[in-house]
N, C-alpha and C positions, 0 to 999 in steps of 0.2 A: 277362748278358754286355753287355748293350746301355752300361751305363754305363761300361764299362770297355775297349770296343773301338774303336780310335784307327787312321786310315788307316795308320797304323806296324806297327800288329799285324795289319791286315788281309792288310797285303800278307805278314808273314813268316808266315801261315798257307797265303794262296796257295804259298808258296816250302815250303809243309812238306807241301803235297796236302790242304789243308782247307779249306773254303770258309762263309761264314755264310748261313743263312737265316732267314727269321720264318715262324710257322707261319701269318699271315695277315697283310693289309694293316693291320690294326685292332688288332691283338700288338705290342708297344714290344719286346717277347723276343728277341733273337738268337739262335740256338744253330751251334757248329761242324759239318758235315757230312764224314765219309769213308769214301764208300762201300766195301762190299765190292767190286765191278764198277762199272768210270769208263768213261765214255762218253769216246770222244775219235774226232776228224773227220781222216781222215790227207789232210794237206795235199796227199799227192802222188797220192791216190786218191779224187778226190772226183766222185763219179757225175754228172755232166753227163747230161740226157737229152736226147733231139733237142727234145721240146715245148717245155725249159726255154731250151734254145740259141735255137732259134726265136723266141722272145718276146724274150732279151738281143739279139738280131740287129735287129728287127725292132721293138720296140716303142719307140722311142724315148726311152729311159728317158736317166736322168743319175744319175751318184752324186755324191756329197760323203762327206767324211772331216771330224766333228766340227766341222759346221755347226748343227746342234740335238743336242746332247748330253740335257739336259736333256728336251726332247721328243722321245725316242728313250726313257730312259728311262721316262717317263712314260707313252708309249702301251702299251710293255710291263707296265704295271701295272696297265692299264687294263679287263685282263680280270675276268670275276668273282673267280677263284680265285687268288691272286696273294702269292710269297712278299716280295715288294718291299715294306715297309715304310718310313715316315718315317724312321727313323735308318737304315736302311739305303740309301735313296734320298740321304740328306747325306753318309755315306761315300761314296759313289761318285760325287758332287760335288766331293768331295775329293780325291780320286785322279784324278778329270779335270783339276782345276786344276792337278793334281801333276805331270801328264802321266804320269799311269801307266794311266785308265778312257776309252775312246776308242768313239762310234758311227761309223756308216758307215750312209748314209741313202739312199734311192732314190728318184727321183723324175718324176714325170711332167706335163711342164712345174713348176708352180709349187704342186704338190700332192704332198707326201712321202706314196709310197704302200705302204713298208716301211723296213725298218731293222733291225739288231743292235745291241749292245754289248758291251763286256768289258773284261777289264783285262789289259796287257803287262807282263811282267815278265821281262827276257832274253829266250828264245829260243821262250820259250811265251804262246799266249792265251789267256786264260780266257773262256771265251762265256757270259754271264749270262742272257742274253737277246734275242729275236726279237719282231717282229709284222709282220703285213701287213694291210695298208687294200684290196687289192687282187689280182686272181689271181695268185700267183706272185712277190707283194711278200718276203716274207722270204726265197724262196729266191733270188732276184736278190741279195741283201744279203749273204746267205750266200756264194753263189756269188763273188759281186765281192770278200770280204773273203778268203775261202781264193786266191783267185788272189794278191792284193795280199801277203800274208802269205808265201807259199808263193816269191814271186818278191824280197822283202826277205829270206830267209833264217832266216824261223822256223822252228821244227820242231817244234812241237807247239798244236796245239788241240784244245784242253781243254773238251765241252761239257757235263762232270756228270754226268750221264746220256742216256741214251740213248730215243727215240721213233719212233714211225714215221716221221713228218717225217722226221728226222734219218738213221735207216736206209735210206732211200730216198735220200738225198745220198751216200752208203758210209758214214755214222756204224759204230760197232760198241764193242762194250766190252769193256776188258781188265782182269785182276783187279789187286788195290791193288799188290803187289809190284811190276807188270809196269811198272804207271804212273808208281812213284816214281821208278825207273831212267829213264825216258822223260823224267819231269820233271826228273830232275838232271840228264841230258844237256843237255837244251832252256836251261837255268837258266845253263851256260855261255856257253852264243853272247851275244854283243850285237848283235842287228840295231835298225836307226833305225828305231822306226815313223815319229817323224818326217819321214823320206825318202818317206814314201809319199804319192801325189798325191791331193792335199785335193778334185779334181774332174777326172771324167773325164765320158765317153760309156761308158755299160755296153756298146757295140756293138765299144767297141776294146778292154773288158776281155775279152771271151771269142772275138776274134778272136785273143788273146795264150793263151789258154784250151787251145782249137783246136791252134794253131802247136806246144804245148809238151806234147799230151796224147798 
C-alpha cells in the first residue's frame, strides 16, 4: 500500500473508520486497520483525577498547539516497538502542512516534557499517538487537548484502541457499527481547530476543566 497511499486517501479512510499502520519502524508496508471494538475518549467524560489536577494546577507547566509537530511525532516513534514508519511519518507531514495532522505539546519551562498528535477531520480526532519525557507528560497533553477539543465543538476522539493508560483517562471501546454512526455524526460538524490557542498555561486549561465538569 505504501506506494499508493497519498494524504487524499489517507484522510478518505480516516472518513470511512480505517486508519494505516506498519508492522514496524524498519517495514516500508502500510496496511489498512478496522477494528472489531474502537477505542474512543468521550470528550464529555474524560476522568480527571485529583493527582493529575494537582500537577496541571501546580506544576507550572505550559502548552503549545503545533509548535514542534515533527518532534512530537518523532518522540512518539522513539519507542522500541513502534508502528510509525518513514512513509508513514511523511504522510503525516503532509497532512500537517495540509492542516489537517496537529500536536499539542507540554512544557516545562524550555523542555517539552510530553505531547500527542492526530489528525482533524470535521467534527472528529483522530489520536495517533502520545509520549511522555516526564511523570504525568502525556496525560497533561491528553488532558489539555480533550478540553480544547471538547470546548471548539468536536464530538468525537477517536484513539484506535483502547489501554490502561487510556482506561484510566474514561477511554472505553465500542463495537464497529456503533463507531461509524459516531463517526458520521462527528464528520458533519465543522469546528476550527484553527481557533484553538496556539499557547496557553495548562493551570487555566483545567481551571476551565474544573468550571465545566
Amino acid at each position: 500500500m505504501t506506494d499508493v497511499l497519498t494524504p487524499e486517501l489517507l484522510l478518505r479512510g480516516y472518513a470511512n473508520g480505517i486508519f494505516p499502520m506498519a508492522e514496524t519502524r524498519d517495514d516500508d508496508t502500510l496496511f489498512w486497520v478496522d477494528p472489531h471494538l474502537r477505542g474512543i475518549l468521550p470528550l464529555d467524560d474524560f476522568h480527571l483525577s485529583r493527582s493529575l489536577r494537582r500537577r496541571m494546577r501546580t506544576g507550572g507547566l505550559g502548552m503549545t498547539i503545533n509548535s514542534r509537530f515533527d518532534a512530537v511525532v518523532a518522540a512518539c516513534a522513539e519507542r522500541d516497538e513502534t508502528w510509525i514508519n518513514a512513509p508513514l511519518f511523511r504522510l503525516y507531514q503532509s497532512l500537517h502542512e495540509a492542516g489537517h495532522a496537529h500536536s499539542l505539546e507540554v512544557w516545562a519551562g524550555d523542555r517539552m516534557i510530553g505531547g500527542v498528535f492526530g489528525v482533524a477531520l470535521g467534527g472528529a480526532f483522530f489520536g495517533e499517538s502520545m509520549f511522555s519525557r516526564a511523570t504525568d507528560g502525556s496525560k497533561v497533553a491528553l488532558a489539555c487537548l480533550v478540553e480544547l477539543l471538547r470546548g471548539a465543538g468536536f464530538e468525537l476522539f477517536d484513539t484506535q484502541f483502547t489501554t490502561p493508560h487510556l482506561i484510566s483517562l474514561g477511554g472505553r471501546e465500542v463495537p464497529r457499527h456503533t463507531y461509524q454512526e459516531m463517526l458520521s455524526s462527528a464528520l458533519e460538524k465543522d469546528p476550527d481547530f484553527s481557533k484553538l490557542p496556539r499557547k496557553a498555561q495548562v493551570q487555566d486549561i483545567v481551571q476551565r476543566m474544573t468550571q465545566t465538569s
